[in-house]
FIDOKE-45218 format. One line per field, with one value per residue: residue in one letter; x, y, z of N, C-alpha, C, CB in turn. Coordinates in nm, 3 decimals, always signed. Glycine has a CB too. Layout:
% residues N
rest = c(A | ...)
n.east = c(X | ...)
n.north = c(Y | ...)
n.up = c(Z | ...)
ca.east = c(X | ...)
ca.north = c(Y | ...)
ca.up = c(Z | ...)
c.east = c(X | ...)
c.north = c(Y | ...)
c.up = c(Z | ...)
cb.east = c(X | ...)
cb.north = c(Y | ...)
cb.up = c(Z | ...)
% end
This chain:
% residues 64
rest = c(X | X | X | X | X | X | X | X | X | X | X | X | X | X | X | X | X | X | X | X | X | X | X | X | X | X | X | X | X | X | X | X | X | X | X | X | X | X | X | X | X | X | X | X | X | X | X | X | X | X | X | X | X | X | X | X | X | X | X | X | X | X | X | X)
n.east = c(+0.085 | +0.080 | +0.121 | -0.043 | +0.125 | +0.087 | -0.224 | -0.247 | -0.438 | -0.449 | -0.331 | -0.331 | -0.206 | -0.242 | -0.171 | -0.390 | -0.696 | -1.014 | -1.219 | -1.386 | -1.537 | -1.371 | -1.140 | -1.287 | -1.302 | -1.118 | -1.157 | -1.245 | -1.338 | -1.187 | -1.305 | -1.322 | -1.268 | -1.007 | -1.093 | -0.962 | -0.918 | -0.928 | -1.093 | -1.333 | -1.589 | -1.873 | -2.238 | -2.296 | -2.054 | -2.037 | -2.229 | -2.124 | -1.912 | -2.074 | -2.204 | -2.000 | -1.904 | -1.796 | -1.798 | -1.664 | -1.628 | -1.329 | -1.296 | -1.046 | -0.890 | -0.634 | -0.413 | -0.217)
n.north = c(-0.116 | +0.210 | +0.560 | +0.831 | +1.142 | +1.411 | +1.415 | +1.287 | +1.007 | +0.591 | +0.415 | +0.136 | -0.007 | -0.255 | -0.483 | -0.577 | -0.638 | -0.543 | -0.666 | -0.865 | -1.151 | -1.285 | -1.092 | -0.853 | -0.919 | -0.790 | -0.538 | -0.540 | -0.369 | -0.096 | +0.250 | +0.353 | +0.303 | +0.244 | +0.172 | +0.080 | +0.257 | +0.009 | -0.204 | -0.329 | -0.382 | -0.554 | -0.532 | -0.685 | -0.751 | -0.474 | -0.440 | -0.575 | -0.428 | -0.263 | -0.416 | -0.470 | -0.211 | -0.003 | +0.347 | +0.520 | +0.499 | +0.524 | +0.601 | +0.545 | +0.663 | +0.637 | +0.852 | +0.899)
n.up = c(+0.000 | -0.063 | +0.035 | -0.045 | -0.054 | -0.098 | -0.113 | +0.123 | +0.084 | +0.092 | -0.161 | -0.331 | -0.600 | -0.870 | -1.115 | -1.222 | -1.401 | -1.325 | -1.380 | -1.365 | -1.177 | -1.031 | -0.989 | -0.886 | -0.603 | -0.491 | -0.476 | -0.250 | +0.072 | +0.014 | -0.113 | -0.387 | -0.698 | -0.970 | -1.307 | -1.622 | -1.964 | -2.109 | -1.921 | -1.927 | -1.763 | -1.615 | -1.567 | -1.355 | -1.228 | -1.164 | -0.974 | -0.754 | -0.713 | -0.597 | -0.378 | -0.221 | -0.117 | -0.264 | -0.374 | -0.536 | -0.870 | -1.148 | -1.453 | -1.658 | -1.960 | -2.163 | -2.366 | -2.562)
ca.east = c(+0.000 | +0.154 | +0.027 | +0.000 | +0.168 | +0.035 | -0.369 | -0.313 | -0.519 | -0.389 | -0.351 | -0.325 | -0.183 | -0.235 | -0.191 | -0.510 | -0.772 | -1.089 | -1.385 | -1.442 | -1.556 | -1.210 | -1.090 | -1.354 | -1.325 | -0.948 | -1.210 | -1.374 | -1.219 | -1.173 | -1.384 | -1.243 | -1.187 | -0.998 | -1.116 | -0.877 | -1.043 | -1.007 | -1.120 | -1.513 | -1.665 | -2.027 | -2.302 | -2.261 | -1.923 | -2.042 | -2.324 | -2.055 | -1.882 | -2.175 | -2.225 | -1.839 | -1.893 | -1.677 | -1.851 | -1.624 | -1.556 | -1.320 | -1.243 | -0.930 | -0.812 | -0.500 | -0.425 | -0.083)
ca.north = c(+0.000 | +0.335 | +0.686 | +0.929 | +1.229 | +1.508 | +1.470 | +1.172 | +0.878 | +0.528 | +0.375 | -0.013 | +0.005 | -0.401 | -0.469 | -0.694 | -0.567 | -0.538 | -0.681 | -1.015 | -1.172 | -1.325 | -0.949 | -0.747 | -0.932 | -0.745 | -0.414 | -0.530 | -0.256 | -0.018 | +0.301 | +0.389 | +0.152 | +0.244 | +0.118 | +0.157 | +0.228 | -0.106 | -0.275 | -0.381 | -0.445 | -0.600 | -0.474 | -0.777 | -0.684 | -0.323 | -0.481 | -0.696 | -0.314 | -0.196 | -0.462 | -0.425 | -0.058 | +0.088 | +0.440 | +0.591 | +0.442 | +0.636 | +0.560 | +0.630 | +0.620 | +0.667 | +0.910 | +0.894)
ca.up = c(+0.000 | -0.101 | +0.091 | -0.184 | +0.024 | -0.125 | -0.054 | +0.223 | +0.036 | +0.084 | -0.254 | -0.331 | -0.742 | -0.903 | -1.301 | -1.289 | -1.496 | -1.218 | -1.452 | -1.345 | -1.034 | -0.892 | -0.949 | -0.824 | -0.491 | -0.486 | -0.404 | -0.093 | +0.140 | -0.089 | -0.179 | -0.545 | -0.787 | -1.119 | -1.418 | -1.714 | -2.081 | -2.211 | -1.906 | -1.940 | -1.666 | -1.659 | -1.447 | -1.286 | -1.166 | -1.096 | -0.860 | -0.656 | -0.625 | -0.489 | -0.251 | -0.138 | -0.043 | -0.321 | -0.400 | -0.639 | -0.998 | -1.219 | -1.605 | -1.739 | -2.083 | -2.205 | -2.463 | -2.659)
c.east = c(+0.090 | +0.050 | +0.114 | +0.024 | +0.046 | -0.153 | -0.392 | -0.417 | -0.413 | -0.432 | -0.276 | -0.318 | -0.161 | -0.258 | -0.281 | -0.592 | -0.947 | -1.248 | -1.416 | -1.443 | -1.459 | -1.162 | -1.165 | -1.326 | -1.179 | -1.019 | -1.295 | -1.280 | -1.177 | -1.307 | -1.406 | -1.210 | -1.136 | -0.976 | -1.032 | -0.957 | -1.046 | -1.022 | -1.272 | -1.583 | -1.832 | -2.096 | -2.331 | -2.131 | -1.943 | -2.169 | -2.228 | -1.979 | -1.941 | -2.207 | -2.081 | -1.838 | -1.848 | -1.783 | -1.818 | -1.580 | -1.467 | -1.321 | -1.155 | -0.894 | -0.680 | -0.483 | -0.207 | -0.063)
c.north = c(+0.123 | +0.421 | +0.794 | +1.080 | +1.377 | +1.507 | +1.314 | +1.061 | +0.769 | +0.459 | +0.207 | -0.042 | -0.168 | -0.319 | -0.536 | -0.592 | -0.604 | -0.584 | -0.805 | -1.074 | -1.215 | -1.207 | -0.893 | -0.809 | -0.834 | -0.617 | -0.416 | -0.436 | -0.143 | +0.112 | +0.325 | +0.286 | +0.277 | +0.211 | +0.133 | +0.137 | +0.087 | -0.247 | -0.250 | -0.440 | -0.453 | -0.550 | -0.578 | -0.758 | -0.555 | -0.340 | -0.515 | -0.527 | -0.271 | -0.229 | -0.483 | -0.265 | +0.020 | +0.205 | +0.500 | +0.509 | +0.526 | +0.523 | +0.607 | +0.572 | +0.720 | +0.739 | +0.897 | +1.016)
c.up = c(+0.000 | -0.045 | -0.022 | -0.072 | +0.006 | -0.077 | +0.026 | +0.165 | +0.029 | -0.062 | -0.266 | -0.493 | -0.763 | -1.031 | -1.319 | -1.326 | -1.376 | -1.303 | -1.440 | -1.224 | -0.942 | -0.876 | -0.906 | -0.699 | -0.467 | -0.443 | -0.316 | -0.030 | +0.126 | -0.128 | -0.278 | -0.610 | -0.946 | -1.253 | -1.560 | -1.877 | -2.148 | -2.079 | -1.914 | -1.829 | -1.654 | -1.536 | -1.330 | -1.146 | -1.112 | -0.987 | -0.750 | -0.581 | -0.533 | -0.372 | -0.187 | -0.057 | -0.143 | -0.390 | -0.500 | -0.758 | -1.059 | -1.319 | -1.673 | -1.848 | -2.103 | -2.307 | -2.471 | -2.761)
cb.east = c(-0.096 | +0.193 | +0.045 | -0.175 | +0.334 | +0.080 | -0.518 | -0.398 | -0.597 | -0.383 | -0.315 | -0.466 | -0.037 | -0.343 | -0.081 | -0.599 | -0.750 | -1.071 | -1.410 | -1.376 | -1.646 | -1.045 | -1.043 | -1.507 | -1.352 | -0.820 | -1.259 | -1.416 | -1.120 | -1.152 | -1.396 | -1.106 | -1.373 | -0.976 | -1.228 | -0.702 | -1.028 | -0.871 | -1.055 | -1.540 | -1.620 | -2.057 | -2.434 | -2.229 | -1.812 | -2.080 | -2.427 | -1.907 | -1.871 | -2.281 | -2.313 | -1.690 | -1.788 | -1.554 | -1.854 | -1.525 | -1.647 | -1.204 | -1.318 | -0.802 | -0.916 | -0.432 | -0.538 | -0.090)
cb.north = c(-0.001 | +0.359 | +0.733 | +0.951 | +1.249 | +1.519 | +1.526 | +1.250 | +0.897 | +0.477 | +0.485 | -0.086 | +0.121 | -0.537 | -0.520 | -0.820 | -0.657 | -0.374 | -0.647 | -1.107 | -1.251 | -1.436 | -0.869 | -0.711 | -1.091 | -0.743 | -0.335 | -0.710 | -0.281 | -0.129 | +0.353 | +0.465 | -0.050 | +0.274 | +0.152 | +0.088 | +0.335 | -0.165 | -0.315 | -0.501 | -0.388 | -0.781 | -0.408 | -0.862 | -0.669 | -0.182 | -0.610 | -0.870 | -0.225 | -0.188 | -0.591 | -0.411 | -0.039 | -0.006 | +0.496 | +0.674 | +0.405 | +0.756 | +0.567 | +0.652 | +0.627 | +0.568 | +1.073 | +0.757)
cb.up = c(+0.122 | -0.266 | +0.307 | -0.346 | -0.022 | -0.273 | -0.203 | +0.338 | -0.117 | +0.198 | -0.339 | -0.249 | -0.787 | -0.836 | -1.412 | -1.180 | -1.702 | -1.137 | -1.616 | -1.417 | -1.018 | -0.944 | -1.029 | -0.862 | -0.438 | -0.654 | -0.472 | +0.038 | +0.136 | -0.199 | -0.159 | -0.545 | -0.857 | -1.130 | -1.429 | -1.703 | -2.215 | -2.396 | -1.827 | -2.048 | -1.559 | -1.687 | -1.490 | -1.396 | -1.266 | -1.229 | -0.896 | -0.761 | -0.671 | -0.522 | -0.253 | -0.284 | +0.088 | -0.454 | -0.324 | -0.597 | -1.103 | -1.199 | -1.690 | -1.668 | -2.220 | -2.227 | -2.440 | -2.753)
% end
């Protein structure tokens, strides 16, 4: 777990891709999850967030 200094949030950075039910359990605990643009996650998977607690989604894509 890394503390991002500047605005105090503890952050928990994995390369798994968070759209499928063995990975979403990786955000029980967690308020924020971030989604990267080419993962897909099913509303399936965005239910299991919901019932974990996690409040904030973002979506980031990558621009080049």
């Amino acid at each position: 777990m890394n503390k991002n200094k500047k605005f105090g949030f503890d952050l928990e950075l994995i390369p798994d891709y968070l759209n499928s039910k063995e990975t979403a359990e990786k955000a029980k605990g967690f308020e924020c999850v971030v989604l990267r643009g080419n993962c897909f996650a099913t509303k399936e998977v965005l239910d299991m967030y919901k019932e974990y607690g996690v409040k904030i989604f973002i979506h980031k894509n990558s621009w080049n």
